[in-house]
C-alpha beads as a LAMMPS data file, in Angstrom:
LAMMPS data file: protein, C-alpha beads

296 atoms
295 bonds

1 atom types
1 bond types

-500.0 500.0 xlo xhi
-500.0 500.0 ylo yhi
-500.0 500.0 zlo zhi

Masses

1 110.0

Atoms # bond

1 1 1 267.550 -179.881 17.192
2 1 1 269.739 -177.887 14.847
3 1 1 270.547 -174.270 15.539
4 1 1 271.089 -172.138 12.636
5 1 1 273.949 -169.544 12.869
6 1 1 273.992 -166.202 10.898
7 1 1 277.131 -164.625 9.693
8 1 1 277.528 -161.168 8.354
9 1 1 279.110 -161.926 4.933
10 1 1 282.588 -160.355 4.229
11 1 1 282.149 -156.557 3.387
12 1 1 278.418 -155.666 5.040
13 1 1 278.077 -154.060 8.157
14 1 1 275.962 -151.606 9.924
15 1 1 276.354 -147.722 10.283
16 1 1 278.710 -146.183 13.382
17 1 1 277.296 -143.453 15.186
18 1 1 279.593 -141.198 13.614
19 1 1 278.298 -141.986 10.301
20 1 1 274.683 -141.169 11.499
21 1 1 275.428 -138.324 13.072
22 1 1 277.495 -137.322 9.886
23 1 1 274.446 -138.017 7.534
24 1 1 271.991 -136.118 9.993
25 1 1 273.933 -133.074 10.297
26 1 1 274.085 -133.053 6.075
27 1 1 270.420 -133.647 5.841
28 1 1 269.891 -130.515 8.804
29 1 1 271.963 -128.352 6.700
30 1 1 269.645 -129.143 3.638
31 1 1 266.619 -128.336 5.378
32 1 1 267.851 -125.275 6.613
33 1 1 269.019 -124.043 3.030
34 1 1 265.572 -124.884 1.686
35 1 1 263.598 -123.455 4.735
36 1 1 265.555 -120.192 4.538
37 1 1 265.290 -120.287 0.822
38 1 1 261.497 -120.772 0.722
39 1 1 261.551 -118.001 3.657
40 1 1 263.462 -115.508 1.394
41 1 1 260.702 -115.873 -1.280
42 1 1 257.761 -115.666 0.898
43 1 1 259.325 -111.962 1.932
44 1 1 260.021 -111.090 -1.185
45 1 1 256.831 -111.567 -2.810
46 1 1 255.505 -110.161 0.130
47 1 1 257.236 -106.926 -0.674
48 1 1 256.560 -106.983 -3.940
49 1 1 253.321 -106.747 -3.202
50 1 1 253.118 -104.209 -0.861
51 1 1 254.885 -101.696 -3.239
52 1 1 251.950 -102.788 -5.901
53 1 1 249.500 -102.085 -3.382
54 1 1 251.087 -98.711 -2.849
55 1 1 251.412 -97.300 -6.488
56 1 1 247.575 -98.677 -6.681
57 1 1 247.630 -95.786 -3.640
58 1 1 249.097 -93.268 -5.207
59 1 1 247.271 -93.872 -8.492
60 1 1 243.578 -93.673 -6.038
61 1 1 245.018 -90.604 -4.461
62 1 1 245.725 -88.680 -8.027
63 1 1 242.255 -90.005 -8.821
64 1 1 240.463 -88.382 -5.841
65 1 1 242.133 -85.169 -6.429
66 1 1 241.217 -84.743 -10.030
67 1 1 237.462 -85.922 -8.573
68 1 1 237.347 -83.597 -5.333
69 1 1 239.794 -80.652 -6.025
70 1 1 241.861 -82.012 -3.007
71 1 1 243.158 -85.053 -1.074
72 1 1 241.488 -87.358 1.332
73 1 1 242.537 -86.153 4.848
74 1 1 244.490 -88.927 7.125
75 1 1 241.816 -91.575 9.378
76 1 1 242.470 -90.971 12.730
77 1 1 239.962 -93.049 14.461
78 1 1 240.925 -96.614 12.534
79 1 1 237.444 -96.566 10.389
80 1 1 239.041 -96.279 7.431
81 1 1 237.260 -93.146 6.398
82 1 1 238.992 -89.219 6.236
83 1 1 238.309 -87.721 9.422
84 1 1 237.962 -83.898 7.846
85 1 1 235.912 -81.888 10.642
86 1 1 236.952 -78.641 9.600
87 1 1 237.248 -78.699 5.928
88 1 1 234.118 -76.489 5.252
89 1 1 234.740 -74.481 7.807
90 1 1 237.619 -71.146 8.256
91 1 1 239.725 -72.535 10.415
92 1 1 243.967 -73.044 9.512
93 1 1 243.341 -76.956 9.448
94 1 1 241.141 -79.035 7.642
95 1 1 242.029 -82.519 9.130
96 1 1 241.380 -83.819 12.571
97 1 1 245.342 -84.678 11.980
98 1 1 247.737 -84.143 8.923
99 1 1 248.944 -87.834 10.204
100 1 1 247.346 -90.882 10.641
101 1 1 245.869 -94.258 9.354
102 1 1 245.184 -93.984 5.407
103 1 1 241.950 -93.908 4.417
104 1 1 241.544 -97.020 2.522
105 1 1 237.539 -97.410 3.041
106 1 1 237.262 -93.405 1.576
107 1 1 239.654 -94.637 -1.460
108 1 1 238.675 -97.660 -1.817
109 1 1 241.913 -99.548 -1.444
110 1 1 243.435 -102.115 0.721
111 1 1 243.378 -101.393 4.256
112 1 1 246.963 -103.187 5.289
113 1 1 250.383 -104.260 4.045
114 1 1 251.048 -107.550 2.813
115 1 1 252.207 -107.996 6.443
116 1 1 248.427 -106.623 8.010
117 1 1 250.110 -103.843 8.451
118 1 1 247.642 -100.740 8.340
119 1 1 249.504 -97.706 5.905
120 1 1 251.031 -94.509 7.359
121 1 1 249.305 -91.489 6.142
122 1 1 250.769 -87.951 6.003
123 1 1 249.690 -85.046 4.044
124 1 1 249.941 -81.433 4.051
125 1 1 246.732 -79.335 5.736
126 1 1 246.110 -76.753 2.567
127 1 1 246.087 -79.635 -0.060
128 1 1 243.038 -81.592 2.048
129 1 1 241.026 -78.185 0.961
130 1 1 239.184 -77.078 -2.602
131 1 1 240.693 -74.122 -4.400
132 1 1 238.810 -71.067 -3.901
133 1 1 238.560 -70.909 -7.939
134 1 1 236.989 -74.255 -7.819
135 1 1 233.297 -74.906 -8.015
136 1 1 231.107 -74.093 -4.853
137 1 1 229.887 -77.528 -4.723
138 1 1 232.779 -79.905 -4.792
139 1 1 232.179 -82.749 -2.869
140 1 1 229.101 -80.677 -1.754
141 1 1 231.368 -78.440 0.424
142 1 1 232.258 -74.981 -0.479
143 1 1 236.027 -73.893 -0.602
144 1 1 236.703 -71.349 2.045
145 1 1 238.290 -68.310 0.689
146 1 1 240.465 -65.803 2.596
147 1 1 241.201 -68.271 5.157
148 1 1 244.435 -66.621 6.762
149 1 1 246.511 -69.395 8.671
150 1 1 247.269 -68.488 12.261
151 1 1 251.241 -68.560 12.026
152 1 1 252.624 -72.159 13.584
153 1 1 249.791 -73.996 12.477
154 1 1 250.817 -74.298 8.875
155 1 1 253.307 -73.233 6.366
156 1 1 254.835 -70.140 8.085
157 1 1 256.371 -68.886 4.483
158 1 1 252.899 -68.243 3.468
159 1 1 250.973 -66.636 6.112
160 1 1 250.228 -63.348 3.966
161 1 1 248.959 -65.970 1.262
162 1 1 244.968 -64.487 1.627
163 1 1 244.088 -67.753 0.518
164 1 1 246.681 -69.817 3.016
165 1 1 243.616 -72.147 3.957
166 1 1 242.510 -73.462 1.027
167 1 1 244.774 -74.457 -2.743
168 1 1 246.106 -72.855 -4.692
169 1 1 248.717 -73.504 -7.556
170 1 1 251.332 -71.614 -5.679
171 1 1 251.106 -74.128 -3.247
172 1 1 254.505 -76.965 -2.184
173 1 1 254.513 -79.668 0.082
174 1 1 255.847 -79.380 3.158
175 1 1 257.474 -82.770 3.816
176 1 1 260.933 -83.711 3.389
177 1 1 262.245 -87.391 2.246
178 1 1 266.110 -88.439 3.102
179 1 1 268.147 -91.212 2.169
180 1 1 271.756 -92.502 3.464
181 1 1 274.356 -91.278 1.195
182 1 1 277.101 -89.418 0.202
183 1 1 281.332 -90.571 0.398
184 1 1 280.756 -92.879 3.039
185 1 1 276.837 -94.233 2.370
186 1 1 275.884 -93.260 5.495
187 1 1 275.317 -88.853 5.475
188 1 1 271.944 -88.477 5.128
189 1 1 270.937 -86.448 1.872
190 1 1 267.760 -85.186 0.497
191 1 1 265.896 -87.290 -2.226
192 1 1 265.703 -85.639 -5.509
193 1 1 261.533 -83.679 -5.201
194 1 1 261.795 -83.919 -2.123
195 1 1 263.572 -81.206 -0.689
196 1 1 261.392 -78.853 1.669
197 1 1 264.484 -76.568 2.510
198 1 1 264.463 -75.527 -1.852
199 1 1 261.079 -75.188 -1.400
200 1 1 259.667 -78.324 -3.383
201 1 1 259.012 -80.490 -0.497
202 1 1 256.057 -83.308 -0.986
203 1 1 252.404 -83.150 -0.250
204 1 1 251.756 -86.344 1.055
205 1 1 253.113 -89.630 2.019
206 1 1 252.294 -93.070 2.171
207 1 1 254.123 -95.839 4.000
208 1 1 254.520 -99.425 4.610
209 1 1 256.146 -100.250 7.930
210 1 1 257.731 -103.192 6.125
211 1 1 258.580 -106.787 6.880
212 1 1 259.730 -106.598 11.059
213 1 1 256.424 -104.365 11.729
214 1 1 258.347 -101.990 13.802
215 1 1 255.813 -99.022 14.940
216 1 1 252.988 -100.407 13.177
217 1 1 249.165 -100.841 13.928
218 1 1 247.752 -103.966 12.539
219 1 1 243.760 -104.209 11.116
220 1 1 242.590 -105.214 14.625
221 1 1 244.336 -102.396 16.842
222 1 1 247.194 -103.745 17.877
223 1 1 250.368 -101.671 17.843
224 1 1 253.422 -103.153 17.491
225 1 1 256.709 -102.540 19.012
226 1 1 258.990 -99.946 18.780
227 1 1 262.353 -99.850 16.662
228 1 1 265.637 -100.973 18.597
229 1 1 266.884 -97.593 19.416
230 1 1 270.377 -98.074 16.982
231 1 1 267.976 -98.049 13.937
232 1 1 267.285 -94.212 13.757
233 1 1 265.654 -94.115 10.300
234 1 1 263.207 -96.397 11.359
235 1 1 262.350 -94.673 14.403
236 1 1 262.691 -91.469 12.220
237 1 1 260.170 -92.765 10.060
238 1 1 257.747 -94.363 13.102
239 1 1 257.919 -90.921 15.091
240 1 1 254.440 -89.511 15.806
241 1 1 253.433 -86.699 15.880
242 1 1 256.404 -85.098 13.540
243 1 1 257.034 -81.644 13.910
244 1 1 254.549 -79.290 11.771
245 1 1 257.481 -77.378 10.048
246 1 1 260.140 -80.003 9.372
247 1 1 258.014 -83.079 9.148
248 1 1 261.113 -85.669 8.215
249 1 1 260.483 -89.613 6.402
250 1 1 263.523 -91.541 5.357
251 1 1 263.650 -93.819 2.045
252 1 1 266.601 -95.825 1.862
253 1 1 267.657 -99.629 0.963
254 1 1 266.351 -102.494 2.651
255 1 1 268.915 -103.519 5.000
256 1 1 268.753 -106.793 7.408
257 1 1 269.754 -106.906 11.164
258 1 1 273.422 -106.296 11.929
259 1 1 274.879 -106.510 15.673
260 1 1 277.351 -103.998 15.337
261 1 1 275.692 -101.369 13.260
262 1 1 275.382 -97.724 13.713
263 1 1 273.775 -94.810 11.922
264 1 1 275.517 -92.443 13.967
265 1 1 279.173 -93.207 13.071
266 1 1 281.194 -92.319 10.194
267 1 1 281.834 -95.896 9.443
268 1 1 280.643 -99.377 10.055
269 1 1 277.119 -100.629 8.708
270 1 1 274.033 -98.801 8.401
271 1 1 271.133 -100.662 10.860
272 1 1 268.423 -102.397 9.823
273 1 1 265.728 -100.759 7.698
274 1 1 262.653 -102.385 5.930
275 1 1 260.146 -99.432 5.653
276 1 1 258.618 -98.742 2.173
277 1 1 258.134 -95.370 1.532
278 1 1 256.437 -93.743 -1.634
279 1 1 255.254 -90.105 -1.918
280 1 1 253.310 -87.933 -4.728
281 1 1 255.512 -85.232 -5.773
282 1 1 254.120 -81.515 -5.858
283 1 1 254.615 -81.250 -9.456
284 1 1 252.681 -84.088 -9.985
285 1 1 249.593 -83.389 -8.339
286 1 1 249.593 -79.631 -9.098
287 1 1 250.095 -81.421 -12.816
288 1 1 246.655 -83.761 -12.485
289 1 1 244.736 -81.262 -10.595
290 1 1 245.243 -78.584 -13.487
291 1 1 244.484 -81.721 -16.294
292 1 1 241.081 -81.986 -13.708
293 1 1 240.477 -78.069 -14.339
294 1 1 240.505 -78.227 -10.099
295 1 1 243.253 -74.945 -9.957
296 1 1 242.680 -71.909 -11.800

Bonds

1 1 1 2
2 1 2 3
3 1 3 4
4 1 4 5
5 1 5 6
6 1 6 7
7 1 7 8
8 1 8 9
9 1 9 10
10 1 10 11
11 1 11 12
12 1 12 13
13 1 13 14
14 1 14 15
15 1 15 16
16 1 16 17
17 1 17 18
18 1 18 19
19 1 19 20
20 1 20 21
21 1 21 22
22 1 22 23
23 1 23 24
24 1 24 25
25 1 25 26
26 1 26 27
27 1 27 28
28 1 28 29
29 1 29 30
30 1 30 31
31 1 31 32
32 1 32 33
33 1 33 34
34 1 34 35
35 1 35 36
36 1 36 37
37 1 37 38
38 1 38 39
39 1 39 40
40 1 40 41
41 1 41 42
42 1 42 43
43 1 43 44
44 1 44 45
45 1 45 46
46 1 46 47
47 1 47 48
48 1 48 49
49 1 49 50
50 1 50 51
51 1 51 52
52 1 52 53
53 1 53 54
54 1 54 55
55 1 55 56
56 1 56 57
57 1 57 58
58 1 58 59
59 1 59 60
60 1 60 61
61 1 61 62
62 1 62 63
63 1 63 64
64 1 64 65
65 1 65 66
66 1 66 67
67 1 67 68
68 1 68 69
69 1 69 70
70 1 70 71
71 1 71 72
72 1 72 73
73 1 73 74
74 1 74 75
75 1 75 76
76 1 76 77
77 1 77 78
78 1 78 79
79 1 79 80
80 1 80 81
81 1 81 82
82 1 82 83
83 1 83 84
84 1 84 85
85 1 85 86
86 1 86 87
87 1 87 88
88 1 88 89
89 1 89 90
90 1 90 91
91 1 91 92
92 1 92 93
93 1 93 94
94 1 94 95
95 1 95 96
96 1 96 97
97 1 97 98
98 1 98 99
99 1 99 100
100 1 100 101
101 1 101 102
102 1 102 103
103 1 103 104
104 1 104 105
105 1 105 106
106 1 106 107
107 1 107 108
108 1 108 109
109 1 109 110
110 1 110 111
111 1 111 112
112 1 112 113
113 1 113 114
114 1 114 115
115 1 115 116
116 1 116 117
117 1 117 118
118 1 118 119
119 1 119 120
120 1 120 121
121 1 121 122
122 1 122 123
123 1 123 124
124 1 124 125
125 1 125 126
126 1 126 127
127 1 127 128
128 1 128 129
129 1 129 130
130 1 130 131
131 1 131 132
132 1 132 133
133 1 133 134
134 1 134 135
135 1 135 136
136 1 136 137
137 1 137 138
138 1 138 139
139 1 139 140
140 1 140 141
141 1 141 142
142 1 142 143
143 1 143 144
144 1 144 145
145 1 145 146
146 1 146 147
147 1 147 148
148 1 148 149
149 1 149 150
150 1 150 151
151 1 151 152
152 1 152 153
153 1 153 154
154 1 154 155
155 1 155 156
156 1 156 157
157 1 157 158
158 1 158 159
159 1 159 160
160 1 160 161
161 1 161 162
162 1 162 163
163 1 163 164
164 1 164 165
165 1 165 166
166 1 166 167
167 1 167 168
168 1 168 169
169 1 169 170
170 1 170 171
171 1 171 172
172 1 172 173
173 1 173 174
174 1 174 175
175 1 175 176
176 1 176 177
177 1 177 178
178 1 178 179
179 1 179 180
180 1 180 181
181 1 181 182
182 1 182 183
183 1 183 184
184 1 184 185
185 1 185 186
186 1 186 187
187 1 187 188
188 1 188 189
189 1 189 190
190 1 190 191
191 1 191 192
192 1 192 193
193 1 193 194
194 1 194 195
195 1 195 196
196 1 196 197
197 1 197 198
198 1 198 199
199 1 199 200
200 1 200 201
201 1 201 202
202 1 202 203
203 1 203 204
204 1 204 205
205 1 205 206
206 1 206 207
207 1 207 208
208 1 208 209
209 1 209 210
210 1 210 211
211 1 211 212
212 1 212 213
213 1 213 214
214 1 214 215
215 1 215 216
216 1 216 217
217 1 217 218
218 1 218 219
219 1 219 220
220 1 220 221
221 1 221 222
222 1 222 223
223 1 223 224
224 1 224 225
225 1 225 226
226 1 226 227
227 1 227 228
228 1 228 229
229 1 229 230
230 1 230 231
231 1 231 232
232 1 232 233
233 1 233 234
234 1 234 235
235 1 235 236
236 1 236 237
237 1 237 238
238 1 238 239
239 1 239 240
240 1 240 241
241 1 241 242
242 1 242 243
243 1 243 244
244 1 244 245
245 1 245 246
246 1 246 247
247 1 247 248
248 1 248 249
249 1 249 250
250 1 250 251
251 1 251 252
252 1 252 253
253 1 253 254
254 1 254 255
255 1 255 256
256 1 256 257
257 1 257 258
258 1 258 259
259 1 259 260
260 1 260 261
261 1 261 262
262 1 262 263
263 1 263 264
264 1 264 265
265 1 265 266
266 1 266 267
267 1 267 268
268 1 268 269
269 1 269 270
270 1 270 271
271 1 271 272
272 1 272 273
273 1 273 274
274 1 274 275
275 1 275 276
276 1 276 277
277 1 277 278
278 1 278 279
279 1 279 280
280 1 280 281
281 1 281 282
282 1 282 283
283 1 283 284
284 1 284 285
285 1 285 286
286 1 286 287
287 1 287 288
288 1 288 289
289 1 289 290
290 1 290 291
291 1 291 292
292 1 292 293
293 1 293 294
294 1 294 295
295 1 295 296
C-alpha cells in the first residue's frame, strides 16, 4: 500500500500566535469604537429628547396659566396630579409643597425623562393662586383676597403686600438659577432672568436629572442615588427641601466624569454635571397671563 505524503508548498503557512493575538486585539479595538460610538448616540438622542419634552412643559405650563389664572402646584404624593389643599382657602401657602414631582397627569404631559426619570418641580407659593381681580369662579375656586403672608413662609419683601397670598402683577419669582463662570470658568454667576438678589428671580422650575440619574425618582418609586459628594452643582440641584428664601438650581454645561475634578478650587476641572434645567421667566408669564386677561 502506498502512503501519500502532503507538503506545504513553498510560501503558505499557518498564523503564529502573535499574529492572532495581533488581529484580535485590532478587531477589540473596532468593536469598542463602534460600541462607544453607537453609545454616544443613544445619549444624545436621549437628551435631545428630554429637552423637547421639557419646552412641551413649559409650553403646557404657559397654557394652564392663561386657562386657570395660575400654575399647577408641585405632586407630592407621585399621582401625577397638583396636590393644592389650601388654594381656596386664607392661608400663606397654597401647595402641600412649593417642591415636588411635576404634575404631568394635571398637564397632561409625559410623566418621566427619556431616562424614566420623573421631572423636578419647583414653583413659587403666590403664583399657584388666582388674582384677586380675576373672576370668582376660576377653576371653580375663588381667589382669596387680603391674604397677608405670615413673615418666613413666603416672600419676606412683600409682607405688607394686602394681597401677599394670592397674584398680582407686582409679583417676581423667587428662585435663583447659577451657572459656572467668570475668568477661570469655574465662579459661579447668576444666569441672565434669573437673578433673585435684583429682584427678577423665576417662578418656577422644571428639571431633568439627566443621563447618570443622580437624586432622581423613577415612575415606579424608586429613588436613585445620591451625587458623589465632589459634584456640588448636582447635589445643589438634587437638595430637598431648598431653603424658602434663597431657593438655589444650577444650569451649566454637560460635563462627563473626571477623577481629579473639583468645584471648589480655583483651578482644575469642573465635576461632572448632566442635569437639564429649564425655567419660565417672570416676564414671561406675567406677559401670557395679561394676553389671558388673568391680572388686572
Amino acid at each position: 500500500m502506498r502512503t501519500k505524503t502532503h507538503f506545504l508548498r513553498t510560501g503558505q503557512h499557518g498564523f503564529t500566535l502573535a499574529e492572532i493575538a495581533i488581529v484580535t486585539m485590532i478587531l477589540g479595538l473596532l468593536v469598542v469604537g463602534v460600541l462607544g460610538s453607537l453609545s454616544n448616540q443613544v445619549t444624545q438622542g436621549r437628551i435631545t429628547r428630554t429637552e423637547r419634552q421639557l419646552e412641551e412643559i413649559r409650553e403646557s405650563l404657559l397654557g394652564f396659566a392663561a386657562r386657570t389664572g395660575y400654575l399647577p402646584c408641585p405632586d407630592t404624593d407621585g399621582d401625577g396630579i397638583e396636590n393644592a389643599p389650601n388654594r381656596a382657602v386664607a392661608t400663606p401657602l397654597a401647595c402641600a409643597s412649593i417642591e415636588g414631582f411635576l404634575p404631568w397627569v394635571t398637564l397632561g404631559v409625559s410623566q418621566t425623562d427619556a431616562w424614566g426619570i420623573r421631572f423636578r418641580y419647583r414653583i413659587k407659593d403666590e403664583f399657584a393662586r388666582a388674582s384677586a381681580a380675576n373672576s370668582p369662579a376660576v377653576g371653580g375656586l375663588t381667589p382669596i383676597a387680603g391674604c397677608v403672608a405670615t413673615a418666613g413662609t413666603t416672600d419676606p419683601a412683600s409682607t405688607a403686600d394686602p394681597n401677599n397670598c394670592t397674584l398680582d402683577i407686582q409679583d417676581t419669582g423667587d428662585i435663583q438659577i447659577n451657572t459656572r463662570g467668570g475668568a477661570t470658568g469655574k465662579t459661579l454667576i447668576t444666569q441672565a432672568g434669573g437673578d433673585r438678589v435684583s429682584g427678577i428671580g423665576v417662578p418656577v422650575v422644571i428639571m431633568s436629572f439627566g443621563p447618570n440619574g443622580f437624586g432622581g425618582v423613577d415612575a415606579f418609586g424608586n429613588v436613585r442615588p445620591l451625587p458623589p459628594v465632589s459634584n456640588v452643582d448636582e447635589n445643589t440641584n438634587v437638595t430637598t427641601p431648598k431653603p424658602a428664601f434663597v431657593p438655589v438650581f444650577v444650569a451649566r454645561t454637560s460635563k462627563g466624569i473626571d477623577a481629579g475634578c473639583s468645584e471648589t478650587a480655583a483651578t482644575g476641572a469642573l465635576c461632572e454635571f448632566d442635569d437639564i434645567v429649564t425655567w419660565i421667566p417672570t416676564p414671561l408669564l406675567v406677559s401670557k397671563l395679561l394676553q389671558a386677561n388673568r391680572l388686572p
